[in-house]
N, C-alpha and C positions, 0 to 999 in steps of 0.2 A: 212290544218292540216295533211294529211294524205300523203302529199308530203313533210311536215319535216320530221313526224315519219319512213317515207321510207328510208328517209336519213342518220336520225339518226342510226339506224338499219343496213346499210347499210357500215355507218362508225363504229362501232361498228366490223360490223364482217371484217372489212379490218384489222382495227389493231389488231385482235387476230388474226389471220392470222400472220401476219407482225411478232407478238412477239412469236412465238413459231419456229423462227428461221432456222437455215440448217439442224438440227435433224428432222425436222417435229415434235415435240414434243415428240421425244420418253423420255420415263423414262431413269434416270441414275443412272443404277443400279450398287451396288459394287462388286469388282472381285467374292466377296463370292456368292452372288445372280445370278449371272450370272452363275457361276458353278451348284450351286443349280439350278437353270430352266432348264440347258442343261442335264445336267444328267437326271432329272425326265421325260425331253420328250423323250433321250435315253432308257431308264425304259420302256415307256410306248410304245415307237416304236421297239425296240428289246429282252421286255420283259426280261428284266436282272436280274438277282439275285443280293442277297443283298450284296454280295462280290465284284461282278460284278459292281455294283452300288457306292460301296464305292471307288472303285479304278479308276473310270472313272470318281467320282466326284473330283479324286486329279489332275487327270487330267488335267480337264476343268482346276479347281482351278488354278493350274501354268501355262495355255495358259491363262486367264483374266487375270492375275496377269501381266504375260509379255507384254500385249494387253495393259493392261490400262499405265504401265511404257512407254511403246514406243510410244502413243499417246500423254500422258503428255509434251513425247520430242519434238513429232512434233510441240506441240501447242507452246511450251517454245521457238521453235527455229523462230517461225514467219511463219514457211512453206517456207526455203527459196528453190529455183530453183536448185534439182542434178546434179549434172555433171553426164556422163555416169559411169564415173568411181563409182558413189555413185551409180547411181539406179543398176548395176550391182551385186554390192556389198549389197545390198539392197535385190534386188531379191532372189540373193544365198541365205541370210539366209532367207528369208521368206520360200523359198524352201527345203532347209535342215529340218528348223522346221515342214516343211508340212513332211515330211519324217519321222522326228523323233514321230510325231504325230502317222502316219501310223503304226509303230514298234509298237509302243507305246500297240494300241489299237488293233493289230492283235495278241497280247500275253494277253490281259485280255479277247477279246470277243472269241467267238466260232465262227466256220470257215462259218456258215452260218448268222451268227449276225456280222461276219465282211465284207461280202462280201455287206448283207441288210446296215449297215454302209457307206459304201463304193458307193454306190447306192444315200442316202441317202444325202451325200455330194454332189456329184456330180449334184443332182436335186438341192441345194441352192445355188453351185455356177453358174448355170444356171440361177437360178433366179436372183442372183446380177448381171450379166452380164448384164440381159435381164434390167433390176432397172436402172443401170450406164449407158445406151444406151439410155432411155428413157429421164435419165435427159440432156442430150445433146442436 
């Protein structure tokens, strides 16, 4: 008896496992939420005012908005294989947006809440890196 209930138990946590897929179950949250969460960890790590606050929440807002549009594509397109010429092209504007992001936020923060910003990026894409290495 104690060697089915092992099993069963056992099958049980395989398929929830199995069904919470290649997100690892993360929540899927809307453009709006998503902005809402980054702002207020923003708030809470570079102490922003409420100005400050509002305009890094429009921010976010049009970086999830473009984020979730350009995912939508990838999934719509099947994830087919870039030619160079794509991931090139590809790269640039993820680069330029990382650019325009950078303006963006070194004219709403203060010169030591952009630089702690700035820090602060750079420690997350460390950690994706470190994330995308591991899953390999």
């Amino acid at each position: 008896m104690k060697h089915i209930l092992t099993m069963v138990v056992l099958c049980m946590t395989i398929t929830v496992s199995a069904q919470r897929g290649r997100d690892g179950g993360r929540m899927q949250l809307s453009a709006e939420q998503q902005a809402t969460i980054q702002t207020k960890k923003m708030t809470l790590a570079l102490d922003l005012n409420d100005q400050q606050a509002s305009k890094i929440y429009t921010i976010q807002l049009e970086q999830a908005k473009k984020r979730k549009a350009f995912m939508a594509e990838r999934k719509k397109e099947g994830r087919p294989e870039l030619t160079k010429e794509q991931r090139f092209e590809l790269e640039t504007k993820k680069l330029d947006n990382r650019i325009a992001i950078q303006k963006e936020m070194k004219a709403v923060l203060t010169a030591d809440q952009f630089e702690q910003w700035r820090k602060m990026a750079h420690k997350k894409k460390q950690k994706r890196k470190k994330k995308h290495h591991r899953r390999r």
